[in-house]
C-alpha positions in Angstrom: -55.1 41.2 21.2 -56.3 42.6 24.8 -53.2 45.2 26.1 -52.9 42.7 29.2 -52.2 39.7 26.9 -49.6 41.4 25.7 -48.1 42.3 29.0 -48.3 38.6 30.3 -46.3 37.2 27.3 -43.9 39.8 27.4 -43.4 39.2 31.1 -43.1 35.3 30.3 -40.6 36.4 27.6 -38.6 38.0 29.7 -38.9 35.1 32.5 -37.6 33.0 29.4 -34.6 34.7 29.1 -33.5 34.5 32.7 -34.1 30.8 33.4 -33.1 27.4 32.2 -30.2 27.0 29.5 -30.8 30.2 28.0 -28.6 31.3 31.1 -25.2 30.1 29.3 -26.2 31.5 26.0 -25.0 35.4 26.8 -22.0 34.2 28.8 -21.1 31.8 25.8 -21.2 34.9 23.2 -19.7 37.2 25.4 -16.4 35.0 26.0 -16.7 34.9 21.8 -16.3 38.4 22.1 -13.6 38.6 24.2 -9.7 38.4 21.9 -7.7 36.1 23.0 -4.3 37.1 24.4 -1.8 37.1 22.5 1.4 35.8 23.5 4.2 37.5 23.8 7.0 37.2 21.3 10.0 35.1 22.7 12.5 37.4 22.1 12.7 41.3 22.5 14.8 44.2 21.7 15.1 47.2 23.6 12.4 49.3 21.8 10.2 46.3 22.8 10.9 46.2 26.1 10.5 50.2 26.6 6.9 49.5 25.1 5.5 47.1 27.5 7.5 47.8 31.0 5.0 49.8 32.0 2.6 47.5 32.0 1.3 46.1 35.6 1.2 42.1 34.0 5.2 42.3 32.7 7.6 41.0 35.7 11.6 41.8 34.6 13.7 39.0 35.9 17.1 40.6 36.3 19.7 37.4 36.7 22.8 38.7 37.1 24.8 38.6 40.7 23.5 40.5 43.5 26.2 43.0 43.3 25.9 43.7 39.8 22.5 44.3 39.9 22.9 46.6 42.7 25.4 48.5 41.0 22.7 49.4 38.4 19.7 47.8 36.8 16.3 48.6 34.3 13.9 50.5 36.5 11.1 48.1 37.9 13.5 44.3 37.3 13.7 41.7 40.1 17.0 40.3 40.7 16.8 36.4 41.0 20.4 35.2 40.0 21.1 32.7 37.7 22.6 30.2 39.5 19.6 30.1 41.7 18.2 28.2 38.9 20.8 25.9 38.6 21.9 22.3 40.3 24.8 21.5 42.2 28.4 22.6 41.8 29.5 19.6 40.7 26.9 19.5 37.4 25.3 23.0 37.5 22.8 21.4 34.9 21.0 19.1 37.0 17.9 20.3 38.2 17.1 22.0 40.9 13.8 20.8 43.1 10.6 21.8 42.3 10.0 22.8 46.2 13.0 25.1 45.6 12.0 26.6 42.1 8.6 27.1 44.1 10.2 29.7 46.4 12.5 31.5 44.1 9.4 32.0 41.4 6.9 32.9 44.9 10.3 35.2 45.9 10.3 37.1 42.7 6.2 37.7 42.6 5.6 35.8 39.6 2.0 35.2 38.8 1.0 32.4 36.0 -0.7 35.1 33.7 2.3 37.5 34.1 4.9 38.4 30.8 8.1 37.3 32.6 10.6 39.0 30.7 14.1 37.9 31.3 17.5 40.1 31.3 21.0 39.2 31.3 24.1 40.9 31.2 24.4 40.9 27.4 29.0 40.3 28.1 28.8 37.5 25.2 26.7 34.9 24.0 27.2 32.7 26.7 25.5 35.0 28.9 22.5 34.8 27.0 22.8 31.3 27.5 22.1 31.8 31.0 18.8 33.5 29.9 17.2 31.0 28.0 18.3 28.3 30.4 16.3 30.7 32.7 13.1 30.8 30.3 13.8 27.6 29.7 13.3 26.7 32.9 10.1 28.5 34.0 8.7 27.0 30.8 8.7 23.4 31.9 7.6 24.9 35.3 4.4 26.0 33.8 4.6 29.7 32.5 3.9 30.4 29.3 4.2 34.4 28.9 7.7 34.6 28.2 10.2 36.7 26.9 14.6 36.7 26.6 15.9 40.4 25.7 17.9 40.4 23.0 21.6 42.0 23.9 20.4 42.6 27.7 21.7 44.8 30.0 24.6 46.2 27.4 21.9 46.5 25.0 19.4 49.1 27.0 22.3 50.9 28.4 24.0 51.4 24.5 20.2 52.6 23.6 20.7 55.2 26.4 18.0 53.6 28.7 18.0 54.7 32.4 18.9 52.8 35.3 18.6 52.1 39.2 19.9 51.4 41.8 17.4 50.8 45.0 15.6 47.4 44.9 12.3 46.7 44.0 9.9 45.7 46.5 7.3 42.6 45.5 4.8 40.7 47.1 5.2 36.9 47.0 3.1 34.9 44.8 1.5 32.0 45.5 2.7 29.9 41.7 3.3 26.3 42.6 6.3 24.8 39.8 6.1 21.4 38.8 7.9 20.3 36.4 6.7 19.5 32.7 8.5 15.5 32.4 7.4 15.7 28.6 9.9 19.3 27.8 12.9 17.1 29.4 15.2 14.3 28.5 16.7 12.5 31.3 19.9 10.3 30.9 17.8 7.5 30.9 15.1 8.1 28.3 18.4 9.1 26.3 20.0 5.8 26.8 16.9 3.8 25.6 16.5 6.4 22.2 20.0 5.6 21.4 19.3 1.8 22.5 16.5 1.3 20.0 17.9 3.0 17.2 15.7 5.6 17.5 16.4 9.0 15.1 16.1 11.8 17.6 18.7 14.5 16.3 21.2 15.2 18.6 22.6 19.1 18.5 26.2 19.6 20.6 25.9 22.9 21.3 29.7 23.2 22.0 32.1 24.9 20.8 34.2 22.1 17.9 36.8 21.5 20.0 34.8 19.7 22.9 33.0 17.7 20.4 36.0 16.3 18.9 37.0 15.0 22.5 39.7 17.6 22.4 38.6 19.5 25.7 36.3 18.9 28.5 35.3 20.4 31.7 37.0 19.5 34.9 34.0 17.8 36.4 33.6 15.6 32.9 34.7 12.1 33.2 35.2 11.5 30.0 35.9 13.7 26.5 33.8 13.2 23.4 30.2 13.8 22.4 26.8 11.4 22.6 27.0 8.9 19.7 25.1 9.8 16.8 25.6 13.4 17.2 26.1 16.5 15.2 28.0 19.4 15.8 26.1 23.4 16.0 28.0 25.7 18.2 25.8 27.6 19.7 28.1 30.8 18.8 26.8 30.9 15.2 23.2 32.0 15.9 25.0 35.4 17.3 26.0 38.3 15.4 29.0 40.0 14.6 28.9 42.2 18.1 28.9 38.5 20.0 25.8 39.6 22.2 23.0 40.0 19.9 21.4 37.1 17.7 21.6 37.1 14.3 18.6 38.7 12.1 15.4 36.4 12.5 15.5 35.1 8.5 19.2 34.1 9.2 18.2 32.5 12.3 15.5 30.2 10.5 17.8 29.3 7.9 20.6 28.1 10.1 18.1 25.7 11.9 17.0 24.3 8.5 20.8 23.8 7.7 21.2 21.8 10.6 17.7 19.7 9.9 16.3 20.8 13.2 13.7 22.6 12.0 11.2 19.6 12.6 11.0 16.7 14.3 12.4 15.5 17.7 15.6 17.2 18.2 17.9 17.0 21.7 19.7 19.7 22.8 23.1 19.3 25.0 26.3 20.8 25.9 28.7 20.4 29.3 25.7 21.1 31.8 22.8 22.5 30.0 23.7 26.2 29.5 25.0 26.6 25.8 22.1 23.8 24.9 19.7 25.8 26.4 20.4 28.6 23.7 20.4 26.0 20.8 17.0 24.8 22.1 15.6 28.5 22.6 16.3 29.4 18.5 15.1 26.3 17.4 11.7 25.7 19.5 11.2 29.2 20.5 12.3 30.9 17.0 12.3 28.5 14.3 8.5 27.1 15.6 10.2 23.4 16.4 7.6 22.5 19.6 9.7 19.0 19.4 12.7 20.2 20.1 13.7 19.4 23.8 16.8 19.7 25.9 18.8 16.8 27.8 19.6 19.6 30.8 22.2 17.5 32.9 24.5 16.9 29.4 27.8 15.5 28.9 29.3 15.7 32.6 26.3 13.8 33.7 26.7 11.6 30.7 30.0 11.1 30.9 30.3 9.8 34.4 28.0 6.9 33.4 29.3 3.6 31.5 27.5 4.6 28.3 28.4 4.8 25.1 30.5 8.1 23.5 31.6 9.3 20.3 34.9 10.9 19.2 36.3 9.8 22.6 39.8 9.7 22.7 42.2 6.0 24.2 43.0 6.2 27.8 46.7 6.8 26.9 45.3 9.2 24.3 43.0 11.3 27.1 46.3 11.3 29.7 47.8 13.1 27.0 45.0 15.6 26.5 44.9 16.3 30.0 48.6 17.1 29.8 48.5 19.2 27.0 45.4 21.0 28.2 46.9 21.3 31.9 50.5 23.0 30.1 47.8 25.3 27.7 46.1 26.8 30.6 
């Protein structure tokens, strides 16, 4: 074959190659190439932590009060405190508006593709309550690289990490929240399941006593618990310390005692804050994706005319609120 024969179908080869569908071919196989990112683990210890702070993608959310994150915090955190996430005084687990989540996330620089890793005091369990009511939260907001640190604050500083005290300067973000309706039972939606004698397992995540309608918070209407419900406090996933959870097997086989480990399962407390812990091990941990949380809980639930459980006579709660009023 003539030399410029060959030339001419090696230039239409070529021409080939750049035009028409063969275009999407090489971008198709490249994004095969590309590993897809992993997701970060939901919870961390310290060692963990050390190993990806560095990174430019990992924003730590530090959520304690101003003053104690001034005092000393983890090189590099934000400070965006808890009850910036929170509703009103009067039910601290209603939620806030999605204009107002907007600004604190924007506040705090937080991208959609950043690992926001959040870290909390680490006093007791109930502070880490307040972080995965926090990653809770940005969840059903739209972000999906999360992390909770196991033992927080107390945790890096027994570990011997370093800390600071000047504030960290961030750009604003542009992240819009809106809020996920399918991560969150409302009052009503609860109403109707326990209307149609629907089996959604409902976990009180409450210490025994408030369960049995022996206690309640001041801003409760009522004592008891949500008919139908079973009692988990959310103090047994912890460890003997009180600030660390409990090893990851013994976490997965406390869920399975308490039948959670699949299906629809509701979360719920006083105002959303213990709940949120039961609903991190189960969903986050234990792999239960239809496990939700009823946020606004029994204070909200309890001002309403519905139905309760283990709730006390009107004489019978006059007396509870004497005896608990002469306890205190």
């Amino acid at each position: 074959m003539p030399t410029r024969r060959l030339s001419s179908l090696a230039f239409a080869g070529i021409c080939l190659l750049l035009t028409g569908p063969a275009l999407a071919e090489p971008t198709a196989q490249a994004s095969r190439l590309v590993a897809p990112r992993t997701a970060p683990a939901p919870l961390l210890d310290v060692n963990d932590l050390r190993a990806v702070l560095s990174r430019p993608e990992v924003r730590l959310l530090d959520i304690r009060a101003p003053q104690d994150f001034a005092a000393g915090h983890i090189p590099g955190a934000v400070n965006t405190p808890y009850g910036q996430y929170r509703g009103p005084a009067d039910n601290p687990g209603k939620l806030p508006t999605a204009e107002h989540l907007t600004q604190v996330v924007q506040r705090a620089g937080i991208r959609a593709n950043q690992h926001v890793i959040v870290i909390h005091g680490g006093s007791n369990h109930t502070d880490f309550g307040a972080a995965a009511r926090v990653y809770w939260t940005l969840k059903v907001g739209g972000l999906t690289r999360l992390s909770v640190v196991d033992g927080g604050l107390r945790a890096w500083k027994e570990a011997g990490g370093e800390l600071a005290t000047e504030a960290q300067q961030v750009e604003p973000s542009d992240f819009t929240y809106v809020y996920d309706e399918r991560q969150i039972v409302t009052r009503e939606q609860l109403a109707q399941t326990l209307g149609n004698g629907d089996t959604a397992r409902l976990l009180d995540a409450r210490p025994a006593p408030f369960f049995k309608g022996e206690v309640k918070p001041a801003t409760a209407a009522r004592y008891g618990t949500l008919p139908g419900a079973d009692s988990f406090d959310n103090a047994q996933f912890f460890a003997a310390d009180g600030f660390r959870l409990k090893p990851r097997a013994e976490l997965l086989a406390l869920v399975q005692q308490t039948g959670a480990d699949q299906g629809d399962t509701v979360s719920f407390c006083n105002t959303g804050h213990w709940a949120a812990t039961n609903w991190f091990v189960i969903s986050e941990i234990a792999g239960n994706k239809a496990a939700r949380m009823y946020p606004a809980s029994m204070v909200e639930w309890s001002r309403s005319e519905l139905p309760m459980e283990n709730q006390p006579s009107r004489f019978g709660a006059l007396l509870q609120d004497l005896s608990n009023a002469l306890n205190k």
